[in-house]
C-alpha positions as CSV (number, residue, x, y, z in Angstrom):
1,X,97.1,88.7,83.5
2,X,98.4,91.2,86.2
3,X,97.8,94.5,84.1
4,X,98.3,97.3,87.0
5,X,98.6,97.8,90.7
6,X,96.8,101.1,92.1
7,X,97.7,102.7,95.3
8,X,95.2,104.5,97.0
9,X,96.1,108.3,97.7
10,X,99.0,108.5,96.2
11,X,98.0,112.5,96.2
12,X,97.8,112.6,100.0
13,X,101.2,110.9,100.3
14,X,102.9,114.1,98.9
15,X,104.5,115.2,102.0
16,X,104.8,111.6,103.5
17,X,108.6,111.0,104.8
18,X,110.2,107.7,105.0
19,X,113.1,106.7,106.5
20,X,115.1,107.0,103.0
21,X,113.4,109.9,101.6
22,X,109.9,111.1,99.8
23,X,108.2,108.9,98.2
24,X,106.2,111.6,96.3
25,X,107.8,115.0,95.1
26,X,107.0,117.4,92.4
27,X,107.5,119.6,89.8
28,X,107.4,122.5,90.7
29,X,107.8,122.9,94.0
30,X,105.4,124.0,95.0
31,X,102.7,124.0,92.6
32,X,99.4,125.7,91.9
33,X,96.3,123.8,91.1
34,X,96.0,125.7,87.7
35,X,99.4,124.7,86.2
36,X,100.6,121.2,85.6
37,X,101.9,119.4,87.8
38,X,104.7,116.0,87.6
39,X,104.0,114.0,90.4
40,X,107.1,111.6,90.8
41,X,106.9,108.7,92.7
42,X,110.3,106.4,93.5
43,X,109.7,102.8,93.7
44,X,112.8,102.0,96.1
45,X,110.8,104.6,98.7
46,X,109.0,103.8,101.5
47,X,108.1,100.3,102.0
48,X,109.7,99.7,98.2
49,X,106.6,97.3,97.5
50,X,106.7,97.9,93.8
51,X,110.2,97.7,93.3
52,X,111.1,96.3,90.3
53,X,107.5,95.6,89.4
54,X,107.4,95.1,86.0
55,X,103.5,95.5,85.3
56,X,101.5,99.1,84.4
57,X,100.9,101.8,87.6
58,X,98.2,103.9,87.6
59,X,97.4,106.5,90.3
60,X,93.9,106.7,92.3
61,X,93.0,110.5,92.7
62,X,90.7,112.2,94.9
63,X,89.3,114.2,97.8
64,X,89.0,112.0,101.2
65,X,86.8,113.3,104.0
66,X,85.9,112.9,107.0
67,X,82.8,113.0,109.0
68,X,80.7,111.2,111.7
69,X,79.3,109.0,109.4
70,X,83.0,107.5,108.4
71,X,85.1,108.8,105.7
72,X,84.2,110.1,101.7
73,X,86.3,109.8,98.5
74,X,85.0,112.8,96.6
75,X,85.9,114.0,93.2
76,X,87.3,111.1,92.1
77,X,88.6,110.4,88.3
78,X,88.9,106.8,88.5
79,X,85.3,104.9,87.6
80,X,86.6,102.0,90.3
81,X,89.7,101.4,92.8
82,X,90.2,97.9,90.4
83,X,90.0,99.4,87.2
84,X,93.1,102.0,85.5
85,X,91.5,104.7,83.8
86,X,93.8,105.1,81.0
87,X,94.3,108.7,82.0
88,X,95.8,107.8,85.3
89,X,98.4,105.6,83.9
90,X,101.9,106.7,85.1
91,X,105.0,106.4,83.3
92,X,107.9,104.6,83.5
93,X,111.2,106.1,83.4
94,X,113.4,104.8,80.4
95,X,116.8,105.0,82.1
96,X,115.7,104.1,86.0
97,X,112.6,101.7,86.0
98,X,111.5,102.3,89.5
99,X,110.7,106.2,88.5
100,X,107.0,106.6,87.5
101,X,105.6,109.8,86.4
102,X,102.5,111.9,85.3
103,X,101.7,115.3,84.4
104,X,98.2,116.9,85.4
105,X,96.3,120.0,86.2
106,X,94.7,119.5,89.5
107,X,92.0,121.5,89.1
């Protein structure tokens, strides 16, 4: 059963362009790591490949770093890149279903 799809970074994708617009945005903008946050992410952005997917989206959250011996995920909520923690899960919009949100505090 195909439960969820992650996508790696989705956090560091926040001021990624494409050629039809952001991928990412938020609310607010700009936003403090104290306050919550809605991360929005538009299906049809981008390369579009979950468009019209139909299964459960989570997002995969961290710090990436990099050093001479390759690079770190740090800080990361998720116990494992295969697994949703439940808490990650994004929403899907009831009138446009290729709008997923989430609400957090960063820090």
């Amino acid at each position: 059963m195909k439960i969820f799809r992650l996508f790696g970074s989705l956090l560091l994708t926040l001021a990624a362009l494409a050629g039809q617009g952001q991928v990412v945005t938020t609310q607010p903008s700009p936003f403090r790591d104290t306050a919550p946050v809605t991360l929005i992410f538009d299906a049809t952005k981008g390369d579009a490949g979950l468009k019209d997917f139909t299964g459960d989206v989570f997002i995969y959250t961290g710090v990436v770093t990099e050093s001479t011996t390759g690079v770190t995920w740090t800080h990361v909520k998720s116990p494992d890149f295969s697994v949703g923690d439940p808490s990650s899960k994004m929403t899907r919009s009831a009138t446009n279903p290729n709008l997923y949100t989430i609400t957090f505090t960063p820090r």
